[in-house]
C-alpha positions as CSV (number, residue, x, y, z in Angstrom):
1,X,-28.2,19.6,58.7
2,X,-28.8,22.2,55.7
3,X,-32.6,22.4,56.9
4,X,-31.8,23.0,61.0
5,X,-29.2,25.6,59.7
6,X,-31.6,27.2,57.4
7,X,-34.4,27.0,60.3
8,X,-32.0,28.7,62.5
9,X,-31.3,31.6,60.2
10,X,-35.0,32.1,59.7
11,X,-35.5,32.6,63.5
12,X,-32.2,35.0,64.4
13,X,-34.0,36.8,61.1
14,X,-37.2,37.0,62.8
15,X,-35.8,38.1,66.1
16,X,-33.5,40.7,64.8
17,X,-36.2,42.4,62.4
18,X,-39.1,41.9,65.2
19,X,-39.1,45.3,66.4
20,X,-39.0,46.6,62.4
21,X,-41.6,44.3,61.9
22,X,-44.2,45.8,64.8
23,X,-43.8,49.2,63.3
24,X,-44.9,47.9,59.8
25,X,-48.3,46.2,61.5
26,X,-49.2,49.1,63.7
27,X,-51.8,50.8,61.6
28,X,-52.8,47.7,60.6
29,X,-54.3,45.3,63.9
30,X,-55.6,42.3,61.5
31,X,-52.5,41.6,59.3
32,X,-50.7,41.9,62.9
33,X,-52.9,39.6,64.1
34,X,-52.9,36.8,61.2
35,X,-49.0,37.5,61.6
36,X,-48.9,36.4,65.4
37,X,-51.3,33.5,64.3
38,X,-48.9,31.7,62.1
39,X,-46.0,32.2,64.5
40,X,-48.0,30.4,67.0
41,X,-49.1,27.9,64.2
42,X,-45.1,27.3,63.3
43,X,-44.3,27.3,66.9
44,X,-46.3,24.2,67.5
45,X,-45.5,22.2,64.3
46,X,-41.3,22.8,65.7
47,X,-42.8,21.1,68.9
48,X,-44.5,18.5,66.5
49,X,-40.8,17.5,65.3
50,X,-39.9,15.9,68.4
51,X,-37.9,13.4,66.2
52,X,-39.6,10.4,67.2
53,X,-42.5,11.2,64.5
54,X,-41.7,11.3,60.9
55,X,-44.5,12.9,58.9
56,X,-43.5,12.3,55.4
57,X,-41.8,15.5,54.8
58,X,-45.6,17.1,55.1
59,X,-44.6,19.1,58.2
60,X,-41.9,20.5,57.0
61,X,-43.4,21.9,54.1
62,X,-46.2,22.9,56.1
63,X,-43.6,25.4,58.1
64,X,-42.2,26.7,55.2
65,X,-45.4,27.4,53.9
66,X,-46.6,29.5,57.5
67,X,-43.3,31.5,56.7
68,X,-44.1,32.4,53.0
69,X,-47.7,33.4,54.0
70,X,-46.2,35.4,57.1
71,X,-43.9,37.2,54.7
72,X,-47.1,38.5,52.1
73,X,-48.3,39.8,55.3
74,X,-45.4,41.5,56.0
75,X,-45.2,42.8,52.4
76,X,-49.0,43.8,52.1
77,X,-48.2,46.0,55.5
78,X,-45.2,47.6,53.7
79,X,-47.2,48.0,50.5
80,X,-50.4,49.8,52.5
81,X,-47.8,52.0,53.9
82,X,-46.1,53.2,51.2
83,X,-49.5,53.7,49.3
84,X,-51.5,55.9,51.2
């Protein structure tokens, strides 16, 4: 239950800072590229979890990771912009 609430947060969190979000990458096509990869990439392991498959917890941990790496992109876009 703590992991589908925490799942759900992470998504209203990436709807409701989307449009911040597009701002950040615009000077910068590859990071918003690679960011648009791994939404993709954690858009089909959710569809992967169709609770009839268990996959050891390896999944899982595979999202969260897709979601750490999509946040240093987000950071290294804020970082380029505030350092030019």
């Amino acid at each position: 239950m703590t992991k589908i609430l925490l799942l759900a947060a992470a998504g209203a969190a990436m709807l409701a800072f989307g449009s911040i979000a597009f701002a950040q990458f615009e000077p910068h096509p590859h990071l918003l590229a690679a960011h648009d990869k791994i939404e993709a990439a954690v858009a089909e392991l959710r569809a992967a979890n169709d609770g009839r498959k268990q996959y050891g917890g390896h999944r899982d941990r595979a999202e969260q990771l897709l979601l750490q790496a999509q946040g240093e992109i987000r950071e290294a876009a804020i970082y380029a912009n505030t350092h030019h």
